[in-house]
C-alpha positions in Angstrom: -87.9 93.7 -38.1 -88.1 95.1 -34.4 -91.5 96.2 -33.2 -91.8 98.9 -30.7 -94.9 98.6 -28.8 -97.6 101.2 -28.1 -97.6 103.4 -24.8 -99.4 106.3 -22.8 -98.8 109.4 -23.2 -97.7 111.0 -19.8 -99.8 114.2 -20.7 -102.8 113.0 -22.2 -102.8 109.7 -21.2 -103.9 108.8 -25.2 -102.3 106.2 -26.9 -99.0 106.1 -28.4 -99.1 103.4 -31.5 -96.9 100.8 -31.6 -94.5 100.9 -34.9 -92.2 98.1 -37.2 -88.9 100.2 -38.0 -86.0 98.2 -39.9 -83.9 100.5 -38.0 -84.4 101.8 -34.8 -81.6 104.6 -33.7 -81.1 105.7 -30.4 -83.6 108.7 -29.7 -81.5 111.7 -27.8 -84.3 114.4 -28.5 -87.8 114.7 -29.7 -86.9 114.6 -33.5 -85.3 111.3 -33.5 -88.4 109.1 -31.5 -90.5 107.1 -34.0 -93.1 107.3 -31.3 -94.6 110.5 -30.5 -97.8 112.2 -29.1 -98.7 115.2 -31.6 -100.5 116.8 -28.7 -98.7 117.5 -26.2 -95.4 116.9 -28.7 -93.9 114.2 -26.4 -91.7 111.6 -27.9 -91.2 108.0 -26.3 -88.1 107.2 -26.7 -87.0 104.1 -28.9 -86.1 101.7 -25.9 -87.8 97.9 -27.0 -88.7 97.7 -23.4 -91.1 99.8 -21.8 -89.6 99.9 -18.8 -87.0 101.3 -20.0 -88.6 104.2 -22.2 -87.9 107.9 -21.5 -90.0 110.1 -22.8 -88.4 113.4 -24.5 -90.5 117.3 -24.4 -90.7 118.2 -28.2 -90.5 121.6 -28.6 -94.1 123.6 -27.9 -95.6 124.9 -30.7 -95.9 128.6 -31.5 -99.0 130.4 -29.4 -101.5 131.1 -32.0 -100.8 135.6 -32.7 -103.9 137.5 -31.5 -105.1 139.9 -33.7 -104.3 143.3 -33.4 -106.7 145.3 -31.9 -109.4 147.1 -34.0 -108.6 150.9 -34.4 -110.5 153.0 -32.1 -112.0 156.5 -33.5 -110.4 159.4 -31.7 -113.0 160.9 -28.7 -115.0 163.2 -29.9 -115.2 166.5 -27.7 -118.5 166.8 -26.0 -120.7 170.2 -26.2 -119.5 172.3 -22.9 -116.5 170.1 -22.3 -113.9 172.4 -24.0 -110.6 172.6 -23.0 -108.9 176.4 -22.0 -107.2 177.9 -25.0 -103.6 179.3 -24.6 -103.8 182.9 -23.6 -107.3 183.4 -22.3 
């Protein structure tokens, strides 16, 4: 069973754990490395060698939606403010 051993994330710089896979397929994109920092969604790819790892941007998750902003009351008019009626 290969072992693939633990490495830095380039981000973060936290760990990346180590894994045993029975297989271990070539990683292309994010999705398909075994080792991956949930973070900053970067995956290592599966190269036995470190030296040889190249590390693959994940896709960034979805900025949180801000709340909609509270309903304001219209203004009310103040005494000796009002506006010209038509035909005055």
């Amino acid at each position: 069973m290969p072992f693939l051993p633990r490495l830095r994330c380039p981000a973060c710089g936290r760990t990346i754990h180590g894994i045993d896979a029975k297989v271990v397929p070539p990683a292309e994109k994010y999705e398909d490395c075994l080792r991956r920092c949930t973070r900053c969604h970067i995956g290592a790819s599966n190269a036995k060698n470190p030296a040889k790892v190249r590390f693959i941007q994940g896709p960034k998750p979805a900025a949180p939606a801000e709340p909609p902003p509270a309903e304001q009351p219209p203004p009310v008019p103040q005494p000796g403010s009002a506006e010209p009626t038509q035909g005055s």
